[in-house]
N, C-alpha and C positions, 0 to 999 in steps of 0.2 A: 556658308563658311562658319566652323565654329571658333569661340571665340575659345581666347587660351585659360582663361578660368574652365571652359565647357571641357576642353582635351586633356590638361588635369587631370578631372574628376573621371572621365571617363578611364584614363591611362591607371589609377588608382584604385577604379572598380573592376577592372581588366573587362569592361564592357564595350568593346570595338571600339578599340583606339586610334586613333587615325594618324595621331600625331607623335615624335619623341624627339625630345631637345632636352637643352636645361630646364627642369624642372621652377626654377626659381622666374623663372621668366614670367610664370602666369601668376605673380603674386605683386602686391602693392608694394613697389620698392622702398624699402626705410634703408639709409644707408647709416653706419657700417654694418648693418644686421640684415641688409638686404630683404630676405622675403618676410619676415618680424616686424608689425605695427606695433610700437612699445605700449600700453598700457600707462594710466597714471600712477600705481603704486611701483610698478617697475621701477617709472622713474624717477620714485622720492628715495627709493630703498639708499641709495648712495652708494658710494666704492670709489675703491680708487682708480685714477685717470693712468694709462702707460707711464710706465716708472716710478710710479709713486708707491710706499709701501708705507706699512702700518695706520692703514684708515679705517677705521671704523665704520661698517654699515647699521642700516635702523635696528637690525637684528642685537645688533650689540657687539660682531662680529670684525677679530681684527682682520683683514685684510690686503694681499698685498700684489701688483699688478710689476711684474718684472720687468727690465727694459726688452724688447724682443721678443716676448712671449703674447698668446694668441688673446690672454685672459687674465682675470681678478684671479687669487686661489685665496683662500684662508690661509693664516697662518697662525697655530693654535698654540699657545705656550701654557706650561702650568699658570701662570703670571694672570693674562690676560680671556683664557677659557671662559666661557658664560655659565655653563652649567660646572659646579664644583663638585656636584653630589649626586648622581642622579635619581637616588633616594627622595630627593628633596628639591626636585628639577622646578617647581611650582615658585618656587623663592625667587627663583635664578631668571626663565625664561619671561619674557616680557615683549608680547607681538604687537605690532605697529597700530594706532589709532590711522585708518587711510581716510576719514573725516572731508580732510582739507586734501588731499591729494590732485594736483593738478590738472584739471578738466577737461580744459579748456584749451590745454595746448593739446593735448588728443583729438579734441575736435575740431582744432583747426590745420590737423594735418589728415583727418578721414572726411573732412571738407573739400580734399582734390581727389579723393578716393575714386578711380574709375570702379566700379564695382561691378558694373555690367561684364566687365569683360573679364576684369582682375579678381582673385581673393583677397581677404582680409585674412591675415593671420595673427592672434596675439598671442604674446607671452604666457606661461608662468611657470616660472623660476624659480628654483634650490627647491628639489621634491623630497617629497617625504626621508628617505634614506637621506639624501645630502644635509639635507637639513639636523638629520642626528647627528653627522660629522661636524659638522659647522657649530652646535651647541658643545660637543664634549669633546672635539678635536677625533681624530680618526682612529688612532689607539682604543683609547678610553670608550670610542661609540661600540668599538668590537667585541669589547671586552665585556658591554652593557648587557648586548644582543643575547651573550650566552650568558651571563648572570643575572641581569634583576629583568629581566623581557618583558613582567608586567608592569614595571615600571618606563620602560622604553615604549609597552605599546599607547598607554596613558599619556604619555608627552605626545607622541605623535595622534593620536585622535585629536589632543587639544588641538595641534597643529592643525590638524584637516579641517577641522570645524573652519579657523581662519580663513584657510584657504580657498574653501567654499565659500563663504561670505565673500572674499575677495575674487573671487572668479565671476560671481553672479553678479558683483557688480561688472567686471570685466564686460559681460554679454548684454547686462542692462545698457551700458554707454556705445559700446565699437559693433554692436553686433555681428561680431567673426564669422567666417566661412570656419574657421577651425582655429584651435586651441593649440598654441604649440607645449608642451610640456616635457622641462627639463630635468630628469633625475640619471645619473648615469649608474649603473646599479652593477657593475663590474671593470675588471679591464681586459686588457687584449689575450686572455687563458681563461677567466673565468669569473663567477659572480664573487661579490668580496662578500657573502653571506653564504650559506647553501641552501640550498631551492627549500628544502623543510625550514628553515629558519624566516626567507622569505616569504615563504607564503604565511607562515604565522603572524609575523610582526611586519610587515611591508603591503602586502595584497590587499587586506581588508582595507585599508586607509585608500588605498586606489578605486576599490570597489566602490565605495562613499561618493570619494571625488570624480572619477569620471563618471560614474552612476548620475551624479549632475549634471554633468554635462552634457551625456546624452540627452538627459530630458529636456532639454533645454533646445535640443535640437541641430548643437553643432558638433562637428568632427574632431577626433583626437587625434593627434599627433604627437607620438609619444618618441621624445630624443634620450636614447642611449646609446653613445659611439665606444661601443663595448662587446665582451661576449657574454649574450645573452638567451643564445637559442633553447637552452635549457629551458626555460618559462616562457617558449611562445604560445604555446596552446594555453597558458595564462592570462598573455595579455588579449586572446582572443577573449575568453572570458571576461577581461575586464571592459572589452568594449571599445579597444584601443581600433580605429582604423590605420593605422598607419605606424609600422616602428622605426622612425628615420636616425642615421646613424650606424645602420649595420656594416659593419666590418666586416672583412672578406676572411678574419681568423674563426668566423663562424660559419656556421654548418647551413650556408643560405638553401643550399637546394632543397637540402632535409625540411629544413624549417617552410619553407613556400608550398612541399608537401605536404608535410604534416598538420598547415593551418587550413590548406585545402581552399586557396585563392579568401580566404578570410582574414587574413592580413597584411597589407601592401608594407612590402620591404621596399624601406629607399636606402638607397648608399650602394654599398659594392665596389666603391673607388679605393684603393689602397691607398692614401696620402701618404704614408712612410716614406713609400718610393719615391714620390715626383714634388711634395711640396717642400723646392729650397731658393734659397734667394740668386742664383742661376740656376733658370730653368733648362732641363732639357726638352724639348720642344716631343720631339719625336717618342721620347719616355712617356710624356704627358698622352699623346696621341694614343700609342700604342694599350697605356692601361684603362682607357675608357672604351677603347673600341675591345680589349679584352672584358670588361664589365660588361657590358651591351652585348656581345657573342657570347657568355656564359650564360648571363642570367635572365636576360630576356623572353630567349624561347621556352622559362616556365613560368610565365606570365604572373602578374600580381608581385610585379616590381617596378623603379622607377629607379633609373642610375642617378647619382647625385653625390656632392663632398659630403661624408658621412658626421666631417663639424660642420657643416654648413656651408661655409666658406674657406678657401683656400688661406692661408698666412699670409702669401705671398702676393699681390696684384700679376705679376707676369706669368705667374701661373694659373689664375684665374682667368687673365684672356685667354689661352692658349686650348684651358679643362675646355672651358663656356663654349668656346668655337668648335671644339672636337662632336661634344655635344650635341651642337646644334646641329652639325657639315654630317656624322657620321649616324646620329638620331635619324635625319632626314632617306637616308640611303637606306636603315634599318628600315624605318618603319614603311617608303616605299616596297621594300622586297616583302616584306611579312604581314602588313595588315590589309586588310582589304579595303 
């Protein structure tokens, strides 16, 4: 019998899959981030708690968590921005000493870790692009891109350097089954850069950082719940095994072709439709088992909430169980 860490991986490699459910199921659960083992810089970074607005993160970053909303967002005024100039961004930005960074309560929650059975997955948070937004507010990062580039791609190298450091320690302490990595690099029509602009100022920094990661031995998992099909055969390139987050405003089937089972698509759930605070049950039902009847039979996919998790809790038992009730019927009738 395989265990669900084993059906995962296999579901992933599209290497005779036996199994399809929620995908989340076969990971170490950390609640409210469910399949996400935080990290200790993770959890020093700071932010604000639901409802709370204007907090400051270690970035230097104001921040503001709305009541009813899924998440932190920045919120950038001329006022409060970090970077004033980015001419002269060296002045301004100022990355975390993770020194002292909490250890110790990491290890004593990958202390219950089944690992036999389960994955480790951890963080890491505000990638390369977000993090230009987050320094100069999202105007001003735009406007960077197409004027001073050498100087946007110089910040961002500094950045990666960090981030590397702080990754390696990542995999020195938890040693992960896989890396989840947060950068959302468009939205639901298209990238907020264009693919020549991306690949100059955005790619190499990824090339760097997952280039480490691989050597290292563990798996990427790269989060954009955006349109991004334009640079998949990119992120094949950069070594990404997995683009979790894809939206169904993308071109899934193109893209599963054209990476040529090289890169596992997870998402394909539309939450537009069905994540509200009364659920329709039967809506809920109907767009998973639409997901799974579209995209499955070009394998080197995985259905799943393309943010991770639903908003809602009754829409999450309802996705979960569809999942599981309709994954089970699929994957009897289709896999061997």
């Amino acid at each position: 019998m395989s265990t669900p860490k084993e059906n995962f991986l296999r579901l992933m490699r599209n290497d005779d899959p036996k199994w399809l459910g929620d995908p989340w199921s076969c990971f170490t659960e950390n609640l409210p981030f469910r399949p996400i083992t935080f990290d200790a810089v993770s959890m020093m970074m700071g932010g604000p708690q639901p409802g709370q607005r204007g907090v400051k993160n270690l970035l230097g970053v104001t921040m503001d968590w709305p009541e009813g909303q899924a998440g932190a967002v920045p919120n950038i005024t001329e006022e409060n921005r970090v970077v004033k100039d980015i001419t002269h961004w060296r002045d301004y930005v100022n990355l975390p000493d993770i020194s002292n960074a909490p250890w110790h309560i990491v290890e004593e929650n990958l202390a219950k870790a089944d690992r036999e059975n389960l994955l480790v997955m951890a963080p890491s948070f505000t990638g390369m692009f977000e993090f230009s937004h987050y320094m100069l507010g999202f105007e001003e990062a735009l406007i960077a891109y197409l004027e001073e580039p050498d100087h946007m791609y110089d910040m961002l190298s500094y950045y990666t350097d960090w981030k590397i450091k702080v990754i390696g320690e990542v995999i020195d302490r938890m040693k992960p089954d896989i890396i989840h990595s947060h950068d959302d690099w468009g939205n639901k029509r298209s990238l907020f850069l264009s693919p020549k602009t991306w690949r100059e100022l955005i790619k190499p920094h990824y090339e760097r950082f997952y280039g480490y990661i691989k050597s290292r031995g563990v798996l990427v998992q790269h989060h954009a719940d955006c349109v991004c099909d334009v640079i998949a055969e990119d992120m094949v390139e950069l070594g990404i095994d997995m683009w979790q987050g894809v939206i169904p405003q993308n071109d899934i089937k193109g893209v599963i072709e054209r990476t040529e089972g090289k890169l596992c698509i997870m998402g394909g759930i539309d939450m537009a439709k069905i994540d509200f605070p009364e659920p329709d049950e039967e809506a809920i039902r109907q767009e998973v088992r639409r997901a799974i009847d579209t995209y499955m039979p070009l394998g080197s996919f995985i259905p799943c909430v393309p943010n991770i998790i639903p908003m809602y809790p009754k829409v999450a038992e309802i996705l979960n169980d569809e999942l599981n009730k309709y994954g089970a019927e699929y994957a009897a009738k289709h896999f061997n």
